[in-house]
N, CA and C of each residue as an Amber inpcrd file, in Angstrom:
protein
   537
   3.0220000  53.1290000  11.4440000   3.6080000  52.2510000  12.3990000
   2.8590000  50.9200000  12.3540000   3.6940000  49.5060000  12.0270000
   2.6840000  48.2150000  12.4870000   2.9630000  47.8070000  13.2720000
   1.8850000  46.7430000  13.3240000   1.7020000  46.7280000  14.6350000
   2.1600000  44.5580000  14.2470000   2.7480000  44.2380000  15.2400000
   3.3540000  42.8060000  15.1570000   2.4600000  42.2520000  15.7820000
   1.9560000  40.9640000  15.5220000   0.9700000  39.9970000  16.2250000
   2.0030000  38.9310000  15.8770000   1.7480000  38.1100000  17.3790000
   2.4650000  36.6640000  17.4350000   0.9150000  35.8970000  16.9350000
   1.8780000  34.8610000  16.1720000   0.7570000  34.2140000  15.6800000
   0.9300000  32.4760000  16.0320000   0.3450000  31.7310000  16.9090000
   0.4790000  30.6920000  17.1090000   0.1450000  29.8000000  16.1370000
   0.8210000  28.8680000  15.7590000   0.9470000  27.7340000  14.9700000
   0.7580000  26.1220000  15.4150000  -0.1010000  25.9870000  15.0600000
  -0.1960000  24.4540000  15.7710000  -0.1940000  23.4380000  15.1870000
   0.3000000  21.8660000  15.3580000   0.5140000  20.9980000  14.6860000
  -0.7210000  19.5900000  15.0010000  -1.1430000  19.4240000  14.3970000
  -2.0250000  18.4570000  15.0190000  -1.1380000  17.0860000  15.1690000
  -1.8350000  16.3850000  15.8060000  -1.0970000  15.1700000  16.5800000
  -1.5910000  14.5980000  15.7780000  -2.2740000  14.0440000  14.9190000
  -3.0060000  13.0080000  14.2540000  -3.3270000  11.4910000  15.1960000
  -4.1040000  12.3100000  16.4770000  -4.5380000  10.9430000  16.9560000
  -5.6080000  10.0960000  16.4850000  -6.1310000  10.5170000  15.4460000
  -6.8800000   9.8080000  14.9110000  -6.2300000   8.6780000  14.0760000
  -5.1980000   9.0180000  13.4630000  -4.0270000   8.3610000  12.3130000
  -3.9370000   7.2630000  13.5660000  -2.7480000   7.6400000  14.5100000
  -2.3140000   7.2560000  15.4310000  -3.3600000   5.6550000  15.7920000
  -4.7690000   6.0780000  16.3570000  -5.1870000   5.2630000  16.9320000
  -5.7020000   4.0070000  15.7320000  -6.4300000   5.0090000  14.5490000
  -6.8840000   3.6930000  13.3950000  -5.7440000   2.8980000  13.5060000
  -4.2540000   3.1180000  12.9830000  -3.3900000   2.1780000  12.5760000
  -3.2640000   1.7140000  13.8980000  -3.3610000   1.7330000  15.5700000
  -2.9450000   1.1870000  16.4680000  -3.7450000  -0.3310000  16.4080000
  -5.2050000  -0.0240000  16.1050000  -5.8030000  -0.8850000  16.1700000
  -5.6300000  -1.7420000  14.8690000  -5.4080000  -1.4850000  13.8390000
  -5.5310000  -2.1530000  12.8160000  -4.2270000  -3.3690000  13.3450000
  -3.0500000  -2.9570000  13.4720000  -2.1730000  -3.5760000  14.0830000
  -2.3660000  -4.6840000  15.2950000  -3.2360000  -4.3710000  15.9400000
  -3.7230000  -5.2150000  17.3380000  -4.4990000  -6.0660000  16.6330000
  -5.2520000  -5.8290000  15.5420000  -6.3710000  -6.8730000  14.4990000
  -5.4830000  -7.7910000  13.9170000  -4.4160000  -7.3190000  13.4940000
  -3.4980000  -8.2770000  12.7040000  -2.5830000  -9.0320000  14.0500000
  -2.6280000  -8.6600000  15.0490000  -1.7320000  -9.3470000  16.1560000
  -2.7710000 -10.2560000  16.6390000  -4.4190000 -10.1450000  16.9900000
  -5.4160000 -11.3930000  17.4050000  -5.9880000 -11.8530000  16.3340000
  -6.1520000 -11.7930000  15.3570000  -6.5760000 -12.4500000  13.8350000
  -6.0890000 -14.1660000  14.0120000  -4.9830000 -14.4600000  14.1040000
  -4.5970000 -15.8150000  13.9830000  -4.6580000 -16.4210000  15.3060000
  -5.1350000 -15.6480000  16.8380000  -5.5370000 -16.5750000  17.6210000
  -7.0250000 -16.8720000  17.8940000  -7.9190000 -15.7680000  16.9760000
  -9.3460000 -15.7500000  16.6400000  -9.7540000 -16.8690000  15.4440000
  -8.9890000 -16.7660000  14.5620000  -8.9790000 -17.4130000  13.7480000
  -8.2250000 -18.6370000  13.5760000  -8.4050000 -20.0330000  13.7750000
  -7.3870000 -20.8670000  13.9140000  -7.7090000 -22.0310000  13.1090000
  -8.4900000 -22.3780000  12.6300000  -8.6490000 -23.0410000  11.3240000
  -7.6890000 -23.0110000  10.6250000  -6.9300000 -24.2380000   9.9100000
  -5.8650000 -24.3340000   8.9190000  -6.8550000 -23.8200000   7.8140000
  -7.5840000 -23.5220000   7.3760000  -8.1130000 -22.3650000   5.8220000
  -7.8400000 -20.8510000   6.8220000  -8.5510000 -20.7580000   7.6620000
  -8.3870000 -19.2480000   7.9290000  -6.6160000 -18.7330000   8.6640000
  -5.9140000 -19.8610000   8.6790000  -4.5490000 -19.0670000   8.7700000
  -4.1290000 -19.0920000   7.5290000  -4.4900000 -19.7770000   6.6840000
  -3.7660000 -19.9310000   5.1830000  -4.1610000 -18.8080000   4.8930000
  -5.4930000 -18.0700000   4.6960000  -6.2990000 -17.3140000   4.1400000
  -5.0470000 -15.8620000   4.5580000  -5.0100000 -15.9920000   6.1650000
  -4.5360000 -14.8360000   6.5350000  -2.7400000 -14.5160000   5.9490000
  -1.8360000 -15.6830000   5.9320000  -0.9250000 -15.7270000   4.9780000
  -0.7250000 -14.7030000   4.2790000  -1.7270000 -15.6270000   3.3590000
  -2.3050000 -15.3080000   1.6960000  -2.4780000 -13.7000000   1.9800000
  -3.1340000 -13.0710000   2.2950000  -4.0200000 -11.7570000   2.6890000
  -2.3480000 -10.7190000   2.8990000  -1.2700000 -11.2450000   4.2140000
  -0.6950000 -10.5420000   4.4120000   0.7600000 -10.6920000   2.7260000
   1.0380000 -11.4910000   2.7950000   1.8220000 -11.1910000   1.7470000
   1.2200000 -10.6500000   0.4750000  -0.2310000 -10.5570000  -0.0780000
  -0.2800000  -9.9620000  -1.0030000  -0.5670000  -8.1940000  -0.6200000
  -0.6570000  -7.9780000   0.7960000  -1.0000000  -6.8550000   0.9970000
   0.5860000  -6.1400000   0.6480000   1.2430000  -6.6760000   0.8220000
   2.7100000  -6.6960000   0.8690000   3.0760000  -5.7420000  -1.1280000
   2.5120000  -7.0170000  -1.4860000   2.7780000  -6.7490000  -3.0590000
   1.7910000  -5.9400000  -3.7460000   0.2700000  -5.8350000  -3.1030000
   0.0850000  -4.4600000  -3.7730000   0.3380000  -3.2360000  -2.8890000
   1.3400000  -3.0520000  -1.8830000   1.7190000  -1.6040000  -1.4750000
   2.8090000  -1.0190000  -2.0650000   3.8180000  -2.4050000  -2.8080000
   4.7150000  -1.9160000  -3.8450000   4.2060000  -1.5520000  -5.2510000
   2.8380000  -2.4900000  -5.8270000   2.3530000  -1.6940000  -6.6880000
   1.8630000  -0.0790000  -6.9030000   1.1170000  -0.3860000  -5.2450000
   0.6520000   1.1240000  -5.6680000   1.8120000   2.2520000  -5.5360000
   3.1100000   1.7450000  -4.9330000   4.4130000   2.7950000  -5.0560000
   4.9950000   3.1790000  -6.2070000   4.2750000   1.7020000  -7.2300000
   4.9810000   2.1910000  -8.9890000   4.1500000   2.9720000  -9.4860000
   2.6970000   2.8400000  -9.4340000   1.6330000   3.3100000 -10.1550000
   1.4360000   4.7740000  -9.3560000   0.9750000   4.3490000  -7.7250000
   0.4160000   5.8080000  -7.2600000   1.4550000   6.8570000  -7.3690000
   2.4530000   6.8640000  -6.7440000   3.7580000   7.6330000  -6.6840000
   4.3730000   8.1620000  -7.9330000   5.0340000   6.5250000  -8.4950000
   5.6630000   6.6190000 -10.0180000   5.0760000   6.9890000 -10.8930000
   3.1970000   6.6510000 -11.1430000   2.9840000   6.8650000 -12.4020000
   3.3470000   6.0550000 -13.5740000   3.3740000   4.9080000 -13.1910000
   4.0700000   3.5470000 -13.9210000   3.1820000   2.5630000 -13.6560000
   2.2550000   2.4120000 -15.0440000   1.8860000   1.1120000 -15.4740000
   2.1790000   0.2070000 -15.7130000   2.4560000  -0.8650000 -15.0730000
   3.0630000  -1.4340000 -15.0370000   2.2990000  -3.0010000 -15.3010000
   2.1600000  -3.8030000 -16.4610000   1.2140000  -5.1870000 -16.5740000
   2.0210000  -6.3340000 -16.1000000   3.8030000  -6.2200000 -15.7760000
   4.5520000  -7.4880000 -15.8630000   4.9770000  -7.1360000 -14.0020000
   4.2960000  -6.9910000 -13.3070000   4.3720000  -6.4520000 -11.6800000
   4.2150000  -7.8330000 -11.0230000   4.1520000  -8.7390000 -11.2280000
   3.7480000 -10.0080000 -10.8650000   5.2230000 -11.0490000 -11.3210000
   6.1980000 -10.8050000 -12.3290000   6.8730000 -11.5170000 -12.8020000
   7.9070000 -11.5670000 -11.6290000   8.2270000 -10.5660000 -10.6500000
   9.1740000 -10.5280000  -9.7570000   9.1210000 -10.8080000  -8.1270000
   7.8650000 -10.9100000  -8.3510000   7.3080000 -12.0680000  -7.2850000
   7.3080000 -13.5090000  -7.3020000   6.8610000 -13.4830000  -8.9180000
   7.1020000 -15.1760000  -9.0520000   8.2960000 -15.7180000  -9.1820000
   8.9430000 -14.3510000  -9.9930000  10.5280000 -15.2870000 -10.0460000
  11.1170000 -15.5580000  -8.9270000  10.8660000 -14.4990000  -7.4690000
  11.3650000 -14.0510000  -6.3510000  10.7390000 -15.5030000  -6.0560000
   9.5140000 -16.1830000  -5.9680000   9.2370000 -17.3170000  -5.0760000
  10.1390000 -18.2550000  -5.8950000  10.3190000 -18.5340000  -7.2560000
  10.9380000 -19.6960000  -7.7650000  12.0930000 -19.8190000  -7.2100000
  12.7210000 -18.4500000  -7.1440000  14.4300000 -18.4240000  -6.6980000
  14.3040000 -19.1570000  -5.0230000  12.9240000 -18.4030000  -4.3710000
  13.1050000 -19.4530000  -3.0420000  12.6160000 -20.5150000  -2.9480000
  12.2690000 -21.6960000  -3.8570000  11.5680000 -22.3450000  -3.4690000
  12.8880000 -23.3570000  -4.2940000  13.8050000 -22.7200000  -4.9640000
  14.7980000 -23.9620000  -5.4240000  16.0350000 -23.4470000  -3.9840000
  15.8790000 -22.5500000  -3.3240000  17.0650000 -22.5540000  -2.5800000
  16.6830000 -23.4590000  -1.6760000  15.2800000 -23.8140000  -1.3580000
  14.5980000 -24.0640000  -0.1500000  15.1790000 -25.8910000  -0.6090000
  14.9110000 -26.3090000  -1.8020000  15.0240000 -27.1950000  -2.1990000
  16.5820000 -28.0500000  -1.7560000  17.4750000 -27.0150000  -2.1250000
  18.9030000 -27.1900000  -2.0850000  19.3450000 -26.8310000  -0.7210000
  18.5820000 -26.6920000   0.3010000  18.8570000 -26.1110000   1.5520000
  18.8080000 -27.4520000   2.6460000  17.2000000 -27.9890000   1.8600000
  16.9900000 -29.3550000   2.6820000  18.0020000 -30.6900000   2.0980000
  18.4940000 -30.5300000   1.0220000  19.1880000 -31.7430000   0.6890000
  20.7330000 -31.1220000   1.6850000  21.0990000 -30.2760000   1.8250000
  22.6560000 -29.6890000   2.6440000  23.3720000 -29.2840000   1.4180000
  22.6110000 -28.9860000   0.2190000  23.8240000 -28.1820000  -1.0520000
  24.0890000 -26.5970000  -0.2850000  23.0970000 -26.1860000   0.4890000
  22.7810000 -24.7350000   0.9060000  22.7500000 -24.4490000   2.2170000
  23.2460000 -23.7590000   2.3840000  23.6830000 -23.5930000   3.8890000
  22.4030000 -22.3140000   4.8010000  21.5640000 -22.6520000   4.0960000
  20.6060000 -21.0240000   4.5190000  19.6070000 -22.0420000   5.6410000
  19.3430000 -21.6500000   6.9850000  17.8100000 -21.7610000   8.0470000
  16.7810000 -21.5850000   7.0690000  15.7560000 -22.3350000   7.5570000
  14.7940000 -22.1510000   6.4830000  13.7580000 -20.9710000   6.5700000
  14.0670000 -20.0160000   7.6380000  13.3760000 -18.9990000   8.1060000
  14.1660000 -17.7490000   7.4510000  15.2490000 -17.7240000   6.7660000
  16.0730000 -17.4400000   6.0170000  15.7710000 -17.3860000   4.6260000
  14.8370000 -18.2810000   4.3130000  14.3420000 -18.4820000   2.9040000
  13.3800000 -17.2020000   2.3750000  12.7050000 -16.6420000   2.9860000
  12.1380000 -15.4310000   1.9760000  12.8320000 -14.1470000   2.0360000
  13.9800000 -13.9640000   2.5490000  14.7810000 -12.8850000   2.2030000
  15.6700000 -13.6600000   1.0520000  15.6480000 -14.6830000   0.7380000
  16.8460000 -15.3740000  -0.2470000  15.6010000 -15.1540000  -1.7530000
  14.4640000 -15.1320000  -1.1890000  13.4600000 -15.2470000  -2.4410000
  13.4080000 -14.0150000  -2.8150000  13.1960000 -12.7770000  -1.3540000
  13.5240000 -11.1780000  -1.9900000  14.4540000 -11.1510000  -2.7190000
  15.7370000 -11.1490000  -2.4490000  16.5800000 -11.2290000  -3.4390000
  17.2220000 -11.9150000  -4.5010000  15.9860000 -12.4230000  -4.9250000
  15.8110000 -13.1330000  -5.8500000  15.0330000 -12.0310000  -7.2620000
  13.8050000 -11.9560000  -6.1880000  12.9840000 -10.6150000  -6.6720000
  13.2620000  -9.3590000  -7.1490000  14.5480000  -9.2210000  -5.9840000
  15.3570000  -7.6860000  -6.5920000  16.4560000  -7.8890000  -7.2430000
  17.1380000  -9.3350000  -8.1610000  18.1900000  -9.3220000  -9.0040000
  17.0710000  -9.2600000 -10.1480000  15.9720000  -9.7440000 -10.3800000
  15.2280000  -9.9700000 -11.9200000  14.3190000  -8.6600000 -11.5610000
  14.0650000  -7.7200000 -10.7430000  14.0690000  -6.4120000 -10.7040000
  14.8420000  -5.7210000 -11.3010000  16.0510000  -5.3040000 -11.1920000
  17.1010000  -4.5670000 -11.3880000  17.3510000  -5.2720000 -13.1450000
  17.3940000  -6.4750000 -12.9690000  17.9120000  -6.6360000 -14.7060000
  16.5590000  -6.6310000 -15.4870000  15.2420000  -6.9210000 -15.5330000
  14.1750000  -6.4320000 -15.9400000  13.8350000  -4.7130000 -16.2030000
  14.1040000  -4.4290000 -14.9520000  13.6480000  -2.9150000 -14.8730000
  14.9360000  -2.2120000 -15.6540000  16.0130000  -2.6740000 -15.4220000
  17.0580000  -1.8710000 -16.5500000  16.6340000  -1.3970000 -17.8360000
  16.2340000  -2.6180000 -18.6440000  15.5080000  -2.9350000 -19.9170000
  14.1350000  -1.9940000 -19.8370000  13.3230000  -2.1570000 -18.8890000
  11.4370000  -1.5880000 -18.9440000  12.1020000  -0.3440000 -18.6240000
  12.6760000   0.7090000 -17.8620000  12.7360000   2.1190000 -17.3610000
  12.8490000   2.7460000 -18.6690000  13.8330000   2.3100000 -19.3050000
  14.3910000   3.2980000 -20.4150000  13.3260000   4.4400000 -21.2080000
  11.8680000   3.7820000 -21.0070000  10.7990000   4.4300000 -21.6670000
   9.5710000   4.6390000 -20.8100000   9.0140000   5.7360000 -20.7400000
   7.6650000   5.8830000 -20.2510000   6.1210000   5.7520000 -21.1410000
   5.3120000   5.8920000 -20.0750000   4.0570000   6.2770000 -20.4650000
   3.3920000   4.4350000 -21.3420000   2.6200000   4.6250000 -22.4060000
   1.8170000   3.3550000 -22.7490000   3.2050000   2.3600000 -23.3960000
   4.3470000   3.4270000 -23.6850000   5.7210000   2.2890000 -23.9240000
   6.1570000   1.3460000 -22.9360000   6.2100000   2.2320000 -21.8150000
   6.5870000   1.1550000 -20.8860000   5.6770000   0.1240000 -20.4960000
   4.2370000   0.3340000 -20.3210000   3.1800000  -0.4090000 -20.1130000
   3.6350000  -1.7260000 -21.2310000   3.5920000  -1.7600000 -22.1770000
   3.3690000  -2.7770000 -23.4210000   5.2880000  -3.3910000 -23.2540000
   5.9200000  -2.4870000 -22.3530000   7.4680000  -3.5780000 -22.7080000
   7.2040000  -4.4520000 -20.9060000   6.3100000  -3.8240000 -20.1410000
   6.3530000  -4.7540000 -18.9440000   5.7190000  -5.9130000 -19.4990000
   4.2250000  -5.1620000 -20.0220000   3.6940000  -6.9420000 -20.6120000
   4.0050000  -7.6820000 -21.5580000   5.0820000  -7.3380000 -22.6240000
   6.0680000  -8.5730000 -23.1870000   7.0010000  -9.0190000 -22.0570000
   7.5320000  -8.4150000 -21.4660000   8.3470000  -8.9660000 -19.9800000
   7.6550000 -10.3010000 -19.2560000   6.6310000  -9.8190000 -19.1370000
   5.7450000 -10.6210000 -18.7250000   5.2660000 -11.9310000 -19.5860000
   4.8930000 -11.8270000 -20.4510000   4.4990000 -12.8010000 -21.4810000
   5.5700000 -13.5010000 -21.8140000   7.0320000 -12.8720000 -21.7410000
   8.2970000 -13.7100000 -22.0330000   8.5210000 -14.6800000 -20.9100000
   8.4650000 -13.9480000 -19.6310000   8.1840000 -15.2830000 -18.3520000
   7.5060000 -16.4370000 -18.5780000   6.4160000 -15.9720000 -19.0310000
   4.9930000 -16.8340000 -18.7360000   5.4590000 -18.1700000 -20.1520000
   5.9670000 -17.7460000 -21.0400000   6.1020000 -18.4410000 -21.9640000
   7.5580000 -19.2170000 -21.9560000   8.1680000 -18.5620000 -20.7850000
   9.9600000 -19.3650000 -20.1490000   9.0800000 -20.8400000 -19.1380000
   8.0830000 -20.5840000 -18.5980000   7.6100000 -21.4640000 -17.8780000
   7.3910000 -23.0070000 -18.7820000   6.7670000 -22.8880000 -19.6520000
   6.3250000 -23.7570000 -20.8040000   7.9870000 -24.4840000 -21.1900000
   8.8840000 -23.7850000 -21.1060000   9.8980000 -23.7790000 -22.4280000
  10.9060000 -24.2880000 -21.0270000  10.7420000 -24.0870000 -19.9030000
  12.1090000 -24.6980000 -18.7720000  10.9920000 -25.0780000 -17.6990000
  10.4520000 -26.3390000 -18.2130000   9.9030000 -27.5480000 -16.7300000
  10.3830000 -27.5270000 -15.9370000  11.8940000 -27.8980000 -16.0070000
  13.0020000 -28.1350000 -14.8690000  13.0470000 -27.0670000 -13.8810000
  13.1240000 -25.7920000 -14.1870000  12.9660000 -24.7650000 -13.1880000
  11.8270000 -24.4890000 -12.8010000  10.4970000 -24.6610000 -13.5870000
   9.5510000 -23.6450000 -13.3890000   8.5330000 -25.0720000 -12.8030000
   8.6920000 -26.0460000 -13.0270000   7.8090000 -27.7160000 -13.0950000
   7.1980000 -27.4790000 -13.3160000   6.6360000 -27.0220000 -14.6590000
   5.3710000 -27.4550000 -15.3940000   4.0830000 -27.0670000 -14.8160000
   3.4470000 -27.9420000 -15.3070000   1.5870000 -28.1270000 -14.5790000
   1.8300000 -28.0350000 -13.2200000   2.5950000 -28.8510000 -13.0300000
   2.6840000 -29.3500000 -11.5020000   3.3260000 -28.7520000 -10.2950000
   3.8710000 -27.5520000 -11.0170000   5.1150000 -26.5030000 -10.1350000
   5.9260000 -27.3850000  -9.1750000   6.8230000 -26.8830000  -8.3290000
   8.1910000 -27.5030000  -7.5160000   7.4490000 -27.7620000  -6.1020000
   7.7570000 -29.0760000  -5.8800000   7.5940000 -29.3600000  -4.3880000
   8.7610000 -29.2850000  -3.5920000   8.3340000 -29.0610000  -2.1270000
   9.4370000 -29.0340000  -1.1610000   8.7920000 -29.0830000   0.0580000
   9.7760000 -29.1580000   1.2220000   9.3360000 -29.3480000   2.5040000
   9.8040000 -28.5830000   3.2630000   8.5740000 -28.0890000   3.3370000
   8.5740000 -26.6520000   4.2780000   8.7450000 -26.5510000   6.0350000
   9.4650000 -27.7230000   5.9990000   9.7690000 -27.9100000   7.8050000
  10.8690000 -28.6650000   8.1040000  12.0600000 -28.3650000   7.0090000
  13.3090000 -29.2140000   7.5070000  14.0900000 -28.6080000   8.2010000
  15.4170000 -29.0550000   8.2370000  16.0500000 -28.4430000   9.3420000
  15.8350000 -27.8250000  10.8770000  16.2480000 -27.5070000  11.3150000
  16.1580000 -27.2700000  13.0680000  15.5200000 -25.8690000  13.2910000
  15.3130000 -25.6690000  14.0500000  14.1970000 -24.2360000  14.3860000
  15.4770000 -23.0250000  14.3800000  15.0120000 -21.8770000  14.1290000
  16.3510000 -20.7670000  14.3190000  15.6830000 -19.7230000  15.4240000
  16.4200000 -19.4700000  16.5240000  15.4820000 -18.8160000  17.5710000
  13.9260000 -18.7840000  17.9490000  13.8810000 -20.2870000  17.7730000
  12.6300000 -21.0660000  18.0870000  11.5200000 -20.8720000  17.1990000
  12.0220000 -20.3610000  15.7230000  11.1830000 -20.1880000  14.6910000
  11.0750000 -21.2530000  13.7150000  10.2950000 -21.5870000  13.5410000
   9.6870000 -22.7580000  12.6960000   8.4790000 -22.7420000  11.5840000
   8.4500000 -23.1320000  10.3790000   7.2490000 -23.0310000   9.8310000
   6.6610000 -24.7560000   9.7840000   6.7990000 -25.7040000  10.7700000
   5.9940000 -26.7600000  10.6470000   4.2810000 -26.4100000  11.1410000
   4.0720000 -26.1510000  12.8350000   2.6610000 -26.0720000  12.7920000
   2.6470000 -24.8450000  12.4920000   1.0940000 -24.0090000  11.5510000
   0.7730000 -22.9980000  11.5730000   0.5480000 -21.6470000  12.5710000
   0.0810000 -22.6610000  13.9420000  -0.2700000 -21.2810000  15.0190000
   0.8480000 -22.4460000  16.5330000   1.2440000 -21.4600000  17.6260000
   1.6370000 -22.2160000  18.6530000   0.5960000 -21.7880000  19.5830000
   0.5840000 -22.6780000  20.0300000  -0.6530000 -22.8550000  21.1750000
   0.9190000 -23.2750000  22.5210000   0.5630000 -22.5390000  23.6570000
   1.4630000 -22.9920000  24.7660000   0.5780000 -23.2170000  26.0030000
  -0.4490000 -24.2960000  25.7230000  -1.2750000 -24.7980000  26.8400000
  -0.2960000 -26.3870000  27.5430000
């Protein structure tokens, strides 16, 4: 005859998870009123969008398993694509808010994604590694070969504060102060 035991099961809460990321979040919410120096908001910018681009790296590499050397080409193309819409936005060829402009640059990023990566998937392992970095080297060497898109030495200027605010969003000053 056996004998049945209930057996309780328990799930942990991960308040530890919970609280690190609470705070890390509250660091990134007082960071730019601690920090207010035009270098240390640039800095912080800088910091959050590349944190941005290596969490998609480590999704090709850690996850995928994809070496990847040309991981950088779809960022840059992604900024070129926004930085000529941004261009054509302030003259009135383009009808996009300028707060509007880095989802126009994502998808910028994810059309030379999709037609890049068509071409790089087909093969794994040190193949694919060596067709991202001709991918790459073919960019880098389109830069040289089309000034007009890419401007040279001197890359594309624009003005990053035209048009009218869109739900009171603006990128002219860096931080708002409401004293």
């Amino acid at each position: 005859m056996g004998r049945t035991s209930t057996h309780y099961v328990f799930k942990p809460l991960n308040v530890a998870r919970y609280a690190i990321w609470s705070l890390f979040a509250l660091a990134l919410i007082v960071a730019p009123l601690v920090f207010t120096s035009s270098l240390a908001l640039t800095m912080l910018s800088q910091i959050g969008y590349l944190v941005v681009i290596c969490l998609s790296y480590n999704i090709l590499l850690g996850q995928g398993g994809m070496l990847s050397f040309g991981h950088a080409v779809y960022v840059g193309l992604g900024s070129f694509i926004a930085i000529h819409a941004m261009n054509m936005a302030s003259k009135g060829a383009l009808p996009v808010p300028l707060v509007l402009i880095p989802i126009v640059g994502g998808l910028g990023g994810i059309f030379f994604a999709a037609l890049f990566g068509f071409v790089t998937t087909k093969k794994s392992g040190t193949t694919f590694a060596m067709i991202t970095l001709g991918i790459g080297e073919l960019v880098a060497s389109m830069a040289l070969m089309f000034p007009g898109f890419f401007g040279g030495e001197g890359g594309v200027t624009t003005n990053r504060v035209y048009g009218s605010a869109l739900f009171g969003i603006t990128f002219g000053p860096q931080i708002r102060c409401t004293t």
